[in-house]
N, C-alpha and C positions, 0 to 999 in steps of 0.2 A: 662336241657334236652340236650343231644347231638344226635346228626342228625349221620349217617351212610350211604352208599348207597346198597344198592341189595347186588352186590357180596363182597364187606367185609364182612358185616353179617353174608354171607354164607360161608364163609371161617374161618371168626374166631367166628360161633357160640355158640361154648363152654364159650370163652371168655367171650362174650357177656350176654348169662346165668347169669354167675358167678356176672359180675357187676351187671347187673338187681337184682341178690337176694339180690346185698349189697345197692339197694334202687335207682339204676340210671334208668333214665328213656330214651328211646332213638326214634327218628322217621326216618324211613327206607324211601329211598329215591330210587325213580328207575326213571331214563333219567331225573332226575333234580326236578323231583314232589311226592313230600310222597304220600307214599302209606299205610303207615304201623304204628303203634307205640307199642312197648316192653316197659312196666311198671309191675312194683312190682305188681302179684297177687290182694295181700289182699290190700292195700292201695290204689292204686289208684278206682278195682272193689268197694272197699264201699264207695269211696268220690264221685262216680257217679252213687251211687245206690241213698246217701243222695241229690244229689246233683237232680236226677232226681225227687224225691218225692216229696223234696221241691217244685220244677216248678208244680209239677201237684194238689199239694194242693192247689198252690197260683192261679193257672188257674180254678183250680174248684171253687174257692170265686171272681173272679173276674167275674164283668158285661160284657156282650158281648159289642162292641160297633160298628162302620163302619158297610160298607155292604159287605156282604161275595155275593160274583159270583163263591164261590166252596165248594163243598161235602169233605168231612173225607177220602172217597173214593178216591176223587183227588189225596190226599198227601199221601196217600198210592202208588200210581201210581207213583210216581214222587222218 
């Protein structure tokens, strides 16, 4: 993964395109902290589709355990 900041990316957008279609992945940086990250469409969107499904089968078979002090609502909030 290579890192970039704001106005390069905006300047050599095209560029930038181009690598990403040939599979680079990059994260956009504005005043020194990402903001952003440019990855391949199709590969990265289905490694965090599987990637999310996994976590929410393994959270729906798994026991509750500790004490919750907050609602679904909460973390929606947040």
């Amino acid at each position: 993964m290579k890192t970039i900041n704001a106005s390069e990316a905006n300047r050599h957008f095209s560029r930038l395109l181009r690598e990403v279609a040939q599979g680079e992945t990059y994260t956009v940086v504005s005043r020194g902290k990402p903001v952003a990250s440019i990855a391949p469409a199709g590969k990265e969107a289905s490694l965090r589709r599987q990637a999310k499904k996994a976590l929410l089968e393994r959270l729906n078979h798994q026991s509750v355990t500790g004490d919750r002090d907050w609602t679904r609502d909460d973390l929606d909030r947040e």
